[in-house]
C-alpha positions as CSV (number, residue, x, y, z in Angstrom):
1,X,-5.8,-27.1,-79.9
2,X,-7.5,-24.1,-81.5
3,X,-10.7,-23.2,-79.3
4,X,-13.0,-24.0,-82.2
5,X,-11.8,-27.5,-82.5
6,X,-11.6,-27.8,-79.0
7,X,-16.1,-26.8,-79.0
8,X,-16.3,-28.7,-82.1
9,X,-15.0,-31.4,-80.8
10,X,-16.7,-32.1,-77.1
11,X,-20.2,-30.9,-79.0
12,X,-19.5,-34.3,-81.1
13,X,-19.1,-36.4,-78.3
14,X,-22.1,-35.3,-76.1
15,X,-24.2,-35.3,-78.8
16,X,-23.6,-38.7,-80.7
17,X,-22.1,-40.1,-76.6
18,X,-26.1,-38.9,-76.0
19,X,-27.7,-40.9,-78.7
20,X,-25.5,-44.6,-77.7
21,X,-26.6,-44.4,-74.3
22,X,-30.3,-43.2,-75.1
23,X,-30.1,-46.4,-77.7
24,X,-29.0,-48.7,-75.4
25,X,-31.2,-48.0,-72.1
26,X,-34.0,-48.1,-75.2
27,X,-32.9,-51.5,-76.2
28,X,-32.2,-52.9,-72.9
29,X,-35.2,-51.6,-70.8
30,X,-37.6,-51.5,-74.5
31,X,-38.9,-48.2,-73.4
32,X,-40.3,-45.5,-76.0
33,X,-39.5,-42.7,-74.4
34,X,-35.8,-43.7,-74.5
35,X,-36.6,-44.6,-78.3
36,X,-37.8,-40.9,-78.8
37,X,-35.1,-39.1,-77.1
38,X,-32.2,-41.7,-78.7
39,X,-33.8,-40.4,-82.2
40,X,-34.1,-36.5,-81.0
41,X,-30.3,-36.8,-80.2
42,X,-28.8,-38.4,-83.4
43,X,-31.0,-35.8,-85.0
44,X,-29.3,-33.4,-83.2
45,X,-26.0,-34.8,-83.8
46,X,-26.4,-34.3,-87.7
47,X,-27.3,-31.5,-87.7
48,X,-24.6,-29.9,-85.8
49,X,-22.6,-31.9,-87.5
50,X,-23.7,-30.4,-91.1
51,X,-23.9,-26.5,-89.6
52,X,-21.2,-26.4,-87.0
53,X,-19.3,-23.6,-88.8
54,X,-21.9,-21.3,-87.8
55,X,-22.7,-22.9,-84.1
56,X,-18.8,-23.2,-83.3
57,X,-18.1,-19.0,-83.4
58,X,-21.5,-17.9,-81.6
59,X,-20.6,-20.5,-78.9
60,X,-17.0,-19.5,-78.6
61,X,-18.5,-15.7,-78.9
62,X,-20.9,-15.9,-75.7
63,X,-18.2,-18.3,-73.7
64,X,-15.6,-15.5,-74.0
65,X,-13.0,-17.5,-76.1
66,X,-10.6,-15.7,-78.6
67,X,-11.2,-16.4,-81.9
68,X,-7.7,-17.7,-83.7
69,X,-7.0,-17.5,-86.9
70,X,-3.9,-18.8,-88.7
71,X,-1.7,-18.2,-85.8
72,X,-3.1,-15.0,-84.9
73,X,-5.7,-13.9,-82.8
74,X,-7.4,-10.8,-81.9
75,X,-6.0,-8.2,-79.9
76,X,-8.0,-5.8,-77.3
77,X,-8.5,-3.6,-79.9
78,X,-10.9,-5.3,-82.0
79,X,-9.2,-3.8,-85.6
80,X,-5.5,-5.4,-84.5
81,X,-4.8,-9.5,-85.1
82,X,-1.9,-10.4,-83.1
83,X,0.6,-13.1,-82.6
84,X,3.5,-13.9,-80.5
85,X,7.0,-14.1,-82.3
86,X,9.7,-15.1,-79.8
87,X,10.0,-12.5,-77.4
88,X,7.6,-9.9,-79.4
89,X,4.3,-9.2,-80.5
90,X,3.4,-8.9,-84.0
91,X,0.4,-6.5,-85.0
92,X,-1.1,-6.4,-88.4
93,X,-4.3,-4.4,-89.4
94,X,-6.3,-4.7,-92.9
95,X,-8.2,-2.1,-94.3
96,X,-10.0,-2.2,-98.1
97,X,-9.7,0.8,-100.2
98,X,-13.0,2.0,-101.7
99,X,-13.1,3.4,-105.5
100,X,-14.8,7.1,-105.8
101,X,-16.5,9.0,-108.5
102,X,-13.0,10.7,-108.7
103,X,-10.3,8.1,-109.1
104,X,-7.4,9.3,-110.2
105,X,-5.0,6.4,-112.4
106,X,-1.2,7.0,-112.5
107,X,1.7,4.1,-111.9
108,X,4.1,6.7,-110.8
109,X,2.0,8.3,-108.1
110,X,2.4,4.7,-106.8
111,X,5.6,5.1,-106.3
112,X,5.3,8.7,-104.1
113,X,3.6,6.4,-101.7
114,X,6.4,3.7,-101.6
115,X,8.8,6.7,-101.2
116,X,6.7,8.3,-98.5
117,X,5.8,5.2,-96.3
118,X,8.9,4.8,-94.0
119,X,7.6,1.1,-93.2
120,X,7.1,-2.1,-95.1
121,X,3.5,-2.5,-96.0
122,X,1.3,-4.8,-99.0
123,X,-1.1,-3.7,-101.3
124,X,-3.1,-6.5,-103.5
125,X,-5.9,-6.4,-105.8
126,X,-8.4,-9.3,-105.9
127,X,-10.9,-10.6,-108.4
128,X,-14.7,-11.4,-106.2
129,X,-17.5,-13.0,-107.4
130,X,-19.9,-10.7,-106.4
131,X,-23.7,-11.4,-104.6
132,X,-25.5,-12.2,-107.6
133,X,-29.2,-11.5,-106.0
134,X,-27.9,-7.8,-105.0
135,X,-26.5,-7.2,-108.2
136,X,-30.3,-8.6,-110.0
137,X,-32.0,-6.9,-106.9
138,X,-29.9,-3.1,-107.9
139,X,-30.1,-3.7,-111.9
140,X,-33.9,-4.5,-111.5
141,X,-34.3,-1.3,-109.6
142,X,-32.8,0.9,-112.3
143,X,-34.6,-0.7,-115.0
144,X,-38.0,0.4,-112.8
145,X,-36.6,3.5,-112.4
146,X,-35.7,4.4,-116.1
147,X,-39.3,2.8,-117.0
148,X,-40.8,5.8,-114.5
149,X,-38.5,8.3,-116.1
150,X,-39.7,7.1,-120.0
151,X,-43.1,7.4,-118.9
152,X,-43.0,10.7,-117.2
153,X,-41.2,12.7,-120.0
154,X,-42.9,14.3,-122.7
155,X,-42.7,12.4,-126.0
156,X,-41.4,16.2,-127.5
157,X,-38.2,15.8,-125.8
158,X,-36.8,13.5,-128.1
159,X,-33.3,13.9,-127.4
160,X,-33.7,13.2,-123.2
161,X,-36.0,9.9,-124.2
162,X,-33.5,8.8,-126.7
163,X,-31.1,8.8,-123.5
164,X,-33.2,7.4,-121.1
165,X,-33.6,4.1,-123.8
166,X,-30.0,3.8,-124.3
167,X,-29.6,3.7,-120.6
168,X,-32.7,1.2,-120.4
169,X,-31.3,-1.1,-123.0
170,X,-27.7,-1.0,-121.2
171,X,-29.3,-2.5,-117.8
172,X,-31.4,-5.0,-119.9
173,X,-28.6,-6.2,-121.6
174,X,-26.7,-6.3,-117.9
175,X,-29.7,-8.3,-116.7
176,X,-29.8,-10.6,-120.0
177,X,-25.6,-11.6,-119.8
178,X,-27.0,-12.8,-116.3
179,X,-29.5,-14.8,-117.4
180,X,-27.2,-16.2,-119.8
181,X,-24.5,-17.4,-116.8
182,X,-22.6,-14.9,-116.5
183,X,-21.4,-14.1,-112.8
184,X,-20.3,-10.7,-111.7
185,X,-17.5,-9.7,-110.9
186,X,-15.7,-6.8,-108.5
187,X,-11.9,-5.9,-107.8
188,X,-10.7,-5.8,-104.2
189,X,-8.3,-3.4,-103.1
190,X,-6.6,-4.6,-100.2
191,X,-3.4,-3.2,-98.0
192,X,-2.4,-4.5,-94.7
193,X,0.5,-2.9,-92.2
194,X,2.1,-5.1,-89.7
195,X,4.4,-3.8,-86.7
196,X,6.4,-5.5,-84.2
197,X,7.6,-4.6,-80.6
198,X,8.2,-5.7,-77.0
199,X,4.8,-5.3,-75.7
200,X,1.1,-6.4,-77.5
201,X,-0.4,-2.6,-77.2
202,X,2.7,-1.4,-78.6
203,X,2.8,-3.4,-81.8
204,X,-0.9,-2.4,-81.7
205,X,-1.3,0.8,-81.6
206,X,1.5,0.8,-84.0
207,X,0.5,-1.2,-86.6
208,X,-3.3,0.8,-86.1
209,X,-1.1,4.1,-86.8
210,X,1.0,2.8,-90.0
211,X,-2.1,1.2,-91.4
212,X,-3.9,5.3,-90.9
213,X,-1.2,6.6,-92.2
214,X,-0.7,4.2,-95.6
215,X,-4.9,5.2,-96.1
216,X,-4.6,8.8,-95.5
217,X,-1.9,8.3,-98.8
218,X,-4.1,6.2,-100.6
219,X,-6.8,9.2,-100.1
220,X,-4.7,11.4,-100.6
221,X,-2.7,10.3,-103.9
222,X,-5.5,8.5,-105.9
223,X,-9.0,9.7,-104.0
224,X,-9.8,6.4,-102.6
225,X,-12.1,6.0,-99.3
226,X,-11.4,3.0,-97.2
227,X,-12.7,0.8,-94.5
228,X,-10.6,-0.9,-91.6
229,X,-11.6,-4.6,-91.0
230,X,-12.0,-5.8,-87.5
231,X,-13.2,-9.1,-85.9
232,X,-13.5,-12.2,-87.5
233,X,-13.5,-10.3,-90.7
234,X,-9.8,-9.3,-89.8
235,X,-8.5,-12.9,-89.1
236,X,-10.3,-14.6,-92.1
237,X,-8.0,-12.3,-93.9
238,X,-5.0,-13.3,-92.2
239,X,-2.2,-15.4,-94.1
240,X,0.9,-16.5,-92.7
């Protein structure tokens, strides 16, 4: 049983195990104080019972127990999810490529990094729904921002206000298409190296090196940054 339902589990017991027995020795002995602590405990009861997804990994955090997701689990190093196949150990790292002001766009430099990478790897692009209060909280700050500009610049430089408005309306009308219902939206970039060998660090340090290596192309080819996930960040991007 994975550890989480194994927590999740035993927490459900003791807590709603405590409320029968406080309701009973309240019943049989008619005592208030067993009333009280019989309706402190089923209190307790739903409301682990509502937030347990974020009780079950601190617990299993602070108790030492591995965190498992879809088969795999974390590895010593903290950026490495690993699972056992038969007689080996399979490592697979995650990383997210980050746009720049430089991009570069070009389907055949695509292909110099399939030619270049001498191991199997996958790259997918995902559609988000982004945090809507940062995105109000960012385009509210511009719009203060280009209001302090228009103020400070002298009504004779026509040409600069005449910018500065454009740019004004543009983050109005960003704020008004929110209003309206409209939910923001980012791309993903997303590539993930796996690596298999006898031993877990191998496949580890392995899979850690392939995963560099397909970024430093990425960086390389199109100007893209990226960042290596690790923890439970890693595994709730796991698939099988």
């Amino acid at each position: 049983m994975d550890p989480i339902d194994l927590i999740e589990r035993n927490s459900a017991y003791l807590t709603y195990g405590l409320f029968a027995v406080t309701l009973l020795l309240s019943i049989v002995l008619l005592s208030p104080i067993a009333l009280a602590i019989s309706a402190v405990s089923l209190l307790a009861a739903i409301v682990y019972s509502r937030s347990s997804h974020i009780i079950n990994p601190i617990l299993a955090r602070r108790h030492g127990i591995v965190l498992v997701g879809q088969g795999y689990r974390l590895s010593e190093n903290p950026k490495v999810a690993m699972r056992n196949e038969g007689a080996l150990y399979k490592g697979v790292c995650v990383a997210h490529l980050l746009p720049s002001s430089r991009i570069t766009n070009s389907e055949e430099k695509f292909e110099e990094i399939v030619a270049k990478c001498r191991f199997p790897f996958e790259f997918s692009m995902q559609v988000v729904e982004n945090d809507l209060k940062g995105v109000l909280d960012a385009l509210e700050t511009r719009r203060r921002i280009k209001e302090i500009e228009i103020s400070r610049t002298r009504p004779s430089k026509s040409d600069e206000v005449s910018r500065l408005r454009r740019e004004l309306a543009i983050v109005e009308s960003e704020i008004s298409e929110i209003a309206k219902g409209k939910r923001p939206t980012g791309v993903v970039l997303k590539v993930r190296s796996g690596s298999c060998a006898p031993t877990e660090s191998a496949a580890a340090n392995s899979a850690l090196s392939q995963l560099e290596q397909l970024c430093g192309l990425f960086s390389a080819t199109y100007n893209l940054g990226h960042r290596v996930l690790s923890g439970e960040e890693l595994l709730s991007n796991m698939v099988n």
